[in-house]
KENUTOR-877497 format. One record per residue (C-alpha): residue number from 1; y negated, z negated, x; chain. Coordinates in Angstrom, 3 decimals. Each point is the difference from the previous one (the first is absolute). Example, Ala and Ser with C-alpha at 12.3 -4.5 7.8 and 13.67 -1.06 7.14 Angstrom:
{r 1, {4.500, -7.800, 12.300}, 'A'},
{r 2, {-3.440, 0.660, 1.370}, 'A'},
This chain:
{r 1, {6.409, -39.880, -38.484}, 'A'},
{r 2, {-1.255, 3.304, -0.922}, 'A'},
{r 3, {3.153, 2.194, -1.203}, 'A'},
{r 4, {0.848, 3.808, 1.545}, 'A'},
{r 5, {0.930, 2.412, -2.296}, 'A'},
{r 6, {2.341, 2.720, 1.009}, 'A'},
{r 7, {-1.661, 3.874, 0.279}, 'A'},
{r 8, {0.167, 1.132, -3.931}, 'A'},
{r 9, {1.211, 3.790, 0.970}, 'A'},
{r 10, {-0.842, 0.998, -3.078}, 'A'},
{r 11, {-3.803, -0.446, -0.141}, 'A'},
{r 12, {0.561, 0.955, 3.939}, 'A'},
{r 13, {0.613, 3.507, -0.708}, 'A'},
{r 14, {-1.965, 0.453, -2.984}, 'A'},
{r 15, {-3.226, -1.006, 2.203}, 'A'},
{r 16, {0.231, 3.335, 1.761}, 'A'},
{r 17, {1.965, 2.015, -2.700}, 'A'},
{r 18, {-1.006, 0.921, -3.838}, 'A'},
{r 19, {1.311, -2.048, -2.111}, 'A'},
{r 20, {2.891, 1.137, -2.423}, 'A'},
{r 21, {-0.348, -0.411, -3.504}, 'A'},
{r 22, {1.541, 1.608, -3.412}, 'A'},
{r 23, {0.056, -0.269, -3.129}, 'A'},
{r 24, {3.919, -0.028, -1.921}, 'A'},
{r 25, {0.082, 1.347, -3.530}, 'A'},
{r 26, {1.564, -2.897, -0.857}, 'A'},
{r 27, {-2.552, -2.382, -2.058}, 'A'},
{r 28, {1.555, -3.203, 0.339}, 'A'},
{r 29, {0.114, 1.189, 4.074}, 'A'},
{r 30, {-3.038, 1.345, -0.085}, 'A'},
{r 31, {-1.959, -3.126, -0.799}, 'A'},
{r 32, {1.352, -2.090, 2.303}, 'A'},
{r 33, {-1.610, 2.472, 2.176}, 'A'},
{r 34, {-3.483, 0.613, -1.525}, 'A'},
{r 35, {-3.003, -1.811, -0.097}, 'A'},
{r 36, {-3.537, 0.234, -1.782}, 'A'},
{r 37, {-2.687, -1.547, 2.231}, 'A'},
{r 38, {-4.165, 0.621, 0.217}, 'A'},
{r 39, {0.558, 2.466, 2.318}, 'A'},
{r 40, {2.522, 2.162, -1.615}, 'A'},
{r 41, {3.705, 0.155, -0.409}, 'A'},
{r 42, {1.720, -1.027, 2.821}, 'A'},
{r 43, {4.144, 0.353, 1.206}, 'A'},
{r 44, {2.199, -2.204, 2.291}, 'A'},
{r 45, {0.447, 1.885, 2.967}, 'A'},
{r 46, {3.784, 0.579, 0.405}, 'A'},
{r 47, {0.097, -1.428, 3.192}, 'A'},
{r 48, {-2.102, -2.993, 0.949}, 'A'},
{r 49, {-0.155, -0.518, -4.368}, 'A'},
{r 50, {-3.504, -0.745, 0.395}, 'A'},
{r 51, {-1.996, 1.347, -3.256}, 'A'},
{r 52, {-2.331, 3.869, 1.142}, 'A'},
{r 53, {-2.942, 0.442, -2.199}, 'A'},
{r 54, {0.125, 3.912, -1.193}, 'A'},
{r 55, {3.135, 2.647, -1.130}, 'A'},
{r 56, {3.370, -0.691, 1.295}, 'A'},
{r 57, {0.936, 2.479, 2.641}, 'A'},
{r 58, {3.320, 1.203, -2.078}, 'A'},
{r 59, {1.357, -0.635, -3.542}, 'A'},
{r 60, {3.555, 1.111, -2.124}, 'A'},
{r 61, {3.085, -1.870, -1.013}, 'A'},
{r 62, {0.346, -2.903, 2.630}, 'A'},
{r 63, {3.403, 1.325, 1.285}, 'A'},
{r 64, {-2.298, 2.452, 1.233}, 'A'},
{r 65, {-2.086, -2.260, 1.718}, 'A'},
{r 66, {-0.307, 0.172, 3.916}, 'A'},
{r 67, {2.449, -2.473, 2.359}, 'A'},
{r 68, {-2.851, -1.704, 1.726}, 'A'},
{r 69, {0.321, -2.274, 3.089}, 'A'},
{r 70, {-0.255, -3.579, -0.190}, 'A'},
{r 71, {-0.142, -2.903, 2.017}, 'A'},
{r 72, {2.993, -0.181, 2.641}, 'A'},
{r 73, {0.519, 4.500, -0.760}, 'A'},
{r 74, {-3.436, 0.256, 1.516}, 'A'},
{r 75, {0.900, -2.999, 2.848}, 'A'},
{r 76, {2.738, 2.400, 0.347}, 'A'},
{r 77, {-1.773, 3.041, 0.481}, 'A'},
{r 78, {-2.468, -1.317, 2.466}, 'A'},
{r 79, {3.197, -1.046, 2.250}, 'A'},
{r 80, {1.547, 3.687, -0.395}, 'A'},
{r 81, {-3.478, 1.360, 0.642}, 'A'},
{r 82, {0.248, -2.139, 3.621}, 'A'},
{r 83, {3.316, 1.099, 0.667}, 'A'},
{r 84, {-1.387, 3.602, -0.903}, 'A'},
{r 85, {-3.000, -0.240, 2.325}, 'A'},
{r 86, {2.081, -1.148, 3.148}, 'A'},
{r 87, {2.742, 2.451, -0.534}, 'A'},
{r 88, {-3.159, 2.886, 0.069}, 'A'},
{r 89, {-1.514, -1.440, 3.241}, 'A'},
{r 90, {3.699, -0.315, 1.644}, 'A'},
{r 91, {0.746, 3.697, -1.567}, 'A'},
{r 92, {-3.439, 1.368, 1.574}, 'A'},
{r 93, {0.394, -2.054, 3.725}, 'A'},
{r 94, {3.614, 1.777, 0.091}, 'A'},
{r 95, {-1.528, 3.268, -1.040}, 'A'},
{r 96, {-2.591, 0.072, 2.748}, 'A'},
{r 97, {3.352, -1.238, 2.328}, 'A'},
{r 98, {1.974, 3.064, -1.139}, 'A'},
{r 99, {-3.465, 2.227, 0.323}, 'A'},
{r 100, {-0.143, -1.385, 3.687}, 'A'},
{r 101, {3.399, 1.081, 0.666}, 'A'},
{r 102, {-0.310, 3.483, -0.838}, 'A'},
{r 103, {-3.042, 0.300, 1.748}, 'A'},
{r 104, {1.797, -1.500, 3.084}, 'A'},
{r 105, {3.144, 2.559, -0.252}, 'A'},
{r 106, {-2.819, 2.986, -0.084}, 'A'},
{r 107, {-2.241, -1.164, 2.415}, 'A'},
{r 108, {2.300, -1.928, 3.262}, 'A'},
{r 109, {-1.600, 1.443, 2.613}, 'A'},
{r 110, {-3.816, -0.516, -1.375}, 'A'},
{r 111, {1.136, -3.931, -0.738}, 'A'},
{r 112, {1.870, 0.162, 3.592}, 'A'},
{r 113, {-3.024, 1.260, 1.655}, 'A'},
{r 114, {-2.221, -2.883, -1.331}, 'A'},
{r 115, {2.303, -3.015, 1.125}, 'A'},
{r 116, {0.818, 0.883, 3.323}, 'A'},
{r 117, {-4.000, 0.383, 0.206}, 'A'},
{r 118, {-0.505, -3.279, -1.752}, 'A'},
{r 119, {3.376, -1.940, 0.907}, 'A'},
{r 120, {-0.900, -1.265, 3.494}, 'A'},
{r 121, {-3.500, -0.779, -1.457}, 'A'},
{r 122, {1.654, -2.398, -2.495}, 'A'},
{r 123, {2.722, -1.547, 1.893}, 'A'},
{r 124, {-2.576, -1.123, 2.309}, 'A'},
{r 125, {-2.245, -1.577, -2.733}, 'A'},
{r 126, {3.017, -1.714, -1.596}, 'A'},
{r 127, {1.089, -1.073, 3.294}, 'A'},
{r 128, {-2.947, -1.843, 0.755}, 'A'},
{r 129, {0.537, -1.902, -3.169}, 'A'},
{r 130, {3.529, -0.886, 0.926}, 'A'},
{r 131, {2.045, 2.488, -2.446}, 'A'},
{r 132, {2.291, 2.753, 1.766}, 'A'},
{r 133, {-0.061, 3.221, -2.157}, 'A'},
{r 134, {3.103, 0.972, 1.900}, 'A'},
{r 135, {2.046, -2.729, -1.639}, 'A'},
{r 136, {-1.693, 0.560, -3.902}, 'A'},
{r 137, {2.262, 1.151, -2.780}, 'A'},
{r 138, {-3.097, 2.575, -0.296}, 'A'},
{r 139, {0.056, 1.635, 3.291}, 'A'},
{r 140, {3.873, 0.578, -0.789}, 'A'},
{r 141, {-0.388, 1.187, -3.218}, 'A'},
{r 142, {-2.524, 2.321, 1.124}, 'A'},
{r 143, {2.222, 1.400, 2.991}, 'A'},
{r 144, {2.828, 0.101, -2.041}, 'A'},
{r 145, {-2.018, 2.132, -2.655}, 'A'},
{r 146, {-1.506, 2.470, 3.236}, 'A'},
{r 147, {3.979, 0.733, 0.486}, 'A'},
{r 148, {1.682, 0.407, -3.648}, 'A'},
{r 149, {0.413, 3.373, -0.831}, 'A'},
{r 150, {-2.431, 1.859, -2.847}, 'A'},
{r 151, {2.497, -0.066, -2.458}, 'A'},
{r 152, {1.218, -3.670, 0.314}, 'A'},
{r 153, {-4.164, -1.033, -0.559}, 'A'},
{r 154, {-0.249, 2.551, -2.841}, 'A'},
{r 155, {3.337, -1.875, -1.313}, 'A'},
{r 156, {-2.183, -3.670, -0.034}, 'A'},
{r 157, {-3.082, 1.864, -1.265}, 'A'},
{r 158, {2.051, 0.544, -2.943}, 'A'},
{r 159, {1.822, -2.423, -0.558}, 'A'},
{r 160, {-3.678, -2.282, 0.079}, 'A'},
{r 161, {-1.328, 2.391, -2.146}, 'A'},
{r 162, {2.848, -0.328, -2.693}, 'A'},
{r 163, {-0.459, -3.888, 0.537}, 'A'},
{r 164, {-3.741, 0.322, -0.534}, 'A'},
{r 165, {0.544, 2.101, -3.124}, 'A'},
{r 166, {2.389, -2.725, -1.180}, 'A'},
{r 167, {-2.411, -2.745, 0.450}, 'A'},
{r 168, {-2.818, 1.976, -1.834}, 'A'},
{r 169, {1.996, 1.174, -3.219}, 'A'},
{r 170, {0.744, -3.851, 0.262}, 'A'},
{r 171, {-3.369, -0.743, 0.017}, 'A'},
{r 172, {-1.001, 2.320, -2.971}, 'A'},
{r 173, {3.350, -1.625, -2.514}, 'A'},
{r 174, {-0.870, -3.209, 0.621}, 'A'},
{r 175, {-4.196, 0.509, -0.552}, 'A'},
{r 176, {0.737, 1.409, -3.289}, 'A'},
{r 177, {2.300, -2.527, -1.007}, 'A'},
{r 178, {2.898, 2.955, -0.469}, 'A'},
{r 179, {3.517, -1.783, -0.774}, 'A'},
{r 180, {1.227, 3.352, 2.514}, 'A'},
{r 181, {-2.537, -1.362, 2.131}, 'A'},
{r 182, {1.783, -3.777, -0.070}, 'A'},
{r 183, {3.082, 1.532, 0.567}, 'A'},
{r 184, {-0.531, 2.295, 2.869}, 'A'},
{r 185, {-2.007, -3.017, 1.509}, 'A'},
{r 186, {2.499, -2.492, 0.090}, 'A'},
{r 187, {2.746, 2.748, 1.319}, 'A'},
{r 188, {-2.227, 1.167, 2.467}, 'A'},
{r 189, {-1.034, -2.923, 1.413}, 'A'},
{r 190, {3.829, -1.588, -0.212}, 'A'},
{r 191, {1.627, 2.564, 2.122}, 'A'},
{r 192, {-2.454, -0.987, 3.293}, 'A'},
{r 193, {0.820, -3.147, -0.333}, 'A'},
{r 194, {3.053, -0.034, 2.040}, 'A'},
{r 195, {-1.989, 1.673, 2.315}, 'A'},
{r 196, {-2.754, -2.193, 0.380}, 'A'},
{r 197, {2.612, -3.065, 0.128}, 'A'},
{r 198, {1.498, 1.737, 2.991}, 'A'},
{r 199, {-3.800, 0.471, 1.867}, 'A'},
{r 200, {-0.316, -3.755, -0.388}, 'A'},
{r 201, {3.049, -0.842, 1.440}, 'A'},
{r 202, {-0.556, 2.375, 2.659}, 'A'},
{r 203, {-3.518, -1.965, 0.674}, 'A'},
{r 204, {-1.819, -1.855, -2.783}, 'A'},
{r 205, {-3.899, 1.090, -0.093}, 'A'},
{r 206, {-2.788, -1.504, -2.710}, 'A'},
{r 207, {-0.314, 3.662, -0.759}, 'A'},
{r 208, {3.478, 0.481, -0.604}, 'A'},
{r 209, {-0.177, -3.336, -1.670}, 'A'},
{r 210, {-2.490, 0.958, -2.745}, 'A'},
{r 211, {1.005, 3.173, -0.969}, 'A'},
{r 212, {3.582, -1.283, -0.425}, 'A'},
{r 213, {-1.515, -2.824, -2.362}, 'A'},
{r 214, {-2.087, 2.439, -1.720}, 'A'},
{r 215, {3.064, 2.552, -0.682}, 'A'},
{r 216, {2.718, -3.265, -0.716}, 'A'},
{r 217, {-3.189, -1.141, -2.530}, 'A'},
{r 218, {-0.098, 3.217, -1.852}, 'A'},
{r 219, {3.380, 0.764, -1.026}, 'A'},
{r 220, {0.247, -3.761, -1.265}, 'A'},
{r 221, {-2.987, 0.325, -1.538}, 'A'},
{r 222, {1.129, 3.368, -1.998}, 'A'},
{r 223, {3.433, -1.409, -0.596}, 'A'},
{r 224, {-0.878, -3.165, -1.690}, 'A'},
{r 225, {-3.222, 1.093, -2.202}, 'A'},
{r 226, {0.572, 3.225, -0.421}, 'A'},
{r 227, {3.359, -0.623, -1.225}, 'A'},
{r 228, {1.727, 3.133, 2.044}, 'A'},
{r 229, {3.671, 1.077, 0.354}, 'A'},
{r 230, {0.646, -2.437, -3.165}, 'A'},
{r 231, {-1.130, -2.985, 1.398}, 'A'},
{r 232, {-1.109, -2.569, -2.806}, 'A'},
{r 233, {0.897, 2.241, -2.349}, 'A'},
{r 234, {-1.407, 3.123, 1.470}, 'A'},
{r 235, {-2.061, 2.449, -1.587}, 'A'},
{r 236, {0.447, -1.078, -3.567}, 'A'},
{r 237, {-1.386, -3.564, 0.723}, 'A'},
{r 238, {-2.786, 1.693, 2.572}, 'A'},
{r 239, {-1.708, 1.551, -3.198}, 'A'},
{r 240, {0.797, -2.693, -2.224}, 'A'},
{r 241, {-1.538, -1.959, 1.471}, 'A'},
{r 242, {-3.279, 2.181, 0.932}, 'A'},
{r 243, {0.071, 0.795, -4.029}, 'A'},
{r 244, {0.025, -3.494, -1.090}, 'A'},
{r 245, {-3.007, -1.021, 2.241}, 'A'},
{r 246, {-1.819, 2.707, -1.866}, 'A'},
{r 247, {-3.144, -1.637, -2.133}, 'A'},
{r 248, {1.010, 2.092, -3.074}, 'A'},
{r 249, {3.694, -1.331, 0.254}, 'A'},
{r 250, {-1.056, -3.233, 0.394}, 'A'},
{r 251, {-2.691, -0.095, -3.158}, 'A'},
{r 252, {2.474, 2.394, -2.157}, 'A'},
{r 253, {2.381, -3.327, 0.186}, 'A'},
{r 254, {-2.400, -2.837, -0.528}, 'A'},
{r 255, {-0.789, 2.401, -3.483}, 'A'},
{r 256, {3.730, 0.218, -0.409}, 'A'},
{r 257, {0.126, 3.744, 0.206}, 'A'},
C-alpha cells in the first residue's frame, strides 16, 4: 500500500516564493550551510533547507540572521490567511449593507416609488409559486425600514459601517500575521459571540450555523497556537518556539555553538 505523505509547507511556500538563504560569519556555522558543486556554490535555503546554487540572499553574525517560517509557522499562516480572507469578504458584504442604508435614508421616496410600482407585480409572481410576500420577514423588514425615521437608519448605517471597519482592520492583522492583529481578532470576534448564541436560540439557520463555527474556530485556534493572554506560556513560549524551529538554531546546536 502506497504511503501519503503529509503537505511539506515548507517546500509549499518556497515553490511560489524566493528562497531565503544567508550566510553567518560564523565558520563552523557557515559550513554546515555551504556547498561547492559543478554548478557553483550553493546555500540551504532557510526555509524548506534545500541547497540554492548562487550567493546567499543575506550574510552577518547568525544572531542576525532572519526568523524564517517553517513547517507548522507556515501551516499556520495559511490558516490565518483564511481567517483573513473571510473576515475581508464579511467586512466588504456589510460595507455594501451599510452603503445601502444610507442610500435608503436619502432616497425613501425614489425606493418608495419603485415598489409600490413593482410590489403588486411581484406578489403576484410569488403567489403563483405558492409563497405570500405579505407574510416574509422581507416584506416586513422593508415596511418597517419605509417608516423609521432618517436618523434611526443613519444610526444602523453607522453602526454597520463601524462593524465593517472592524471586520476589515481584522482582516488586514491577521493577513500580516501581526500579534495586534491576533489579539484584536480573537476580542473582536469573542464579544459577538453571545450575540450570535442568542440568534440561534431565537431560530437556528445553516447560515447562522457556519459563521458561529467559523468565529468559535478562530478564537480557539488563536488561543491555543498562538499562545495569547498567557496561555501555554504565552508570548515567551510563542517565540521560543518560532526561534527554535529556525534552520540556523537548529544547525548552530548539532555544531555545538
Amino acid at each position: 500500500m502506497k504511503r501519503s505523505w503529509p503537505l511539506d509547507w515548507s517546500l509549499f511556500t518556497c515553490a511560489f516564493t524566493k528562497h531565503v538563504t544567508y550566510a553567518p560569519d560564523e565558520e563552523a556555522l557557515r559550513g554546515r550551510l555551504h556547498v561547492t558543486t559543478a554548478a557553483g556554490e550553493a546555500w540551504r535555503c532557510l526555509r524548506c533547507a534545500t541547497y540554492v546554487v548562487g550567493p546567499p540572499t543575506g550574510h552577518g553574525p547568525a544572531d542576525h540572521a532572519p526568523v524564517v517560517g517553517r513547517g507548522k509557522q507556515l501551516r499556520d499562516a495559511f490558516v490565518l490567511r483564511f481567517f483573513a480572507i473571510e473576515r475581508l469578504l464579511r467586512g466588504l458584504v456589510i460595507g455594501l449593507a451599510a452603503y445601502g442604508v444610507f442610500r435608503f435614508a436619502h432616497n425613501r421616496e425614489s425606493i418608495q416609488r419603485v415598489l409600490e410600482r413593482d410590489l403588486p407585480l411581484l406578489r403576484t409572481l410569488f403567489g403563483n409559486e405558492g409563497i405570500d410576500l405579505s407574510h416574509s420577514k422581507i416584506y416586513h423588514w422593508v415596511e418597517a425600514s419605509l417608516t423609521a425615521g432618517t436618523t434611526t437608519l443613519t444610526l444602523v448605517g453607522l453602526g454597520l459601517s463601524l462593524y465593517a471597519l472592524i471586520e476589515l482592520i481584522e482582516a488586514v492583522g491577521l493577513w500580516l500575521l501581526k500579534r495586534w492583529g491576533e489579539y484584536f481578532a480573537f476580542v473582536a470576534t469573542a464579544l459577538f459571540l453571545p450575540l450570535e448564541i442568542y440568534e440561534l436560540i431565537e431560530r437556528v439557520t445553516w447560515v447562522r450555523v457556519v459563521i458561529f463555527l467559523i468565529n468559535v474556530a478562530l478564537c480557539v485556534y488563536l488561543i491555543y497556537t498562538k499562545r495569547l493572554f498567557g496561555v501555554r506560556g504565552g508570548r515567551a513560549a510563542y517565540e521560543a518556539e518560532r526561534h527554535s524551529a529556525s534552520l540556523i538554531e537548529v544547525e548552530r546546536m548539532a555544531a555545538g555553538q
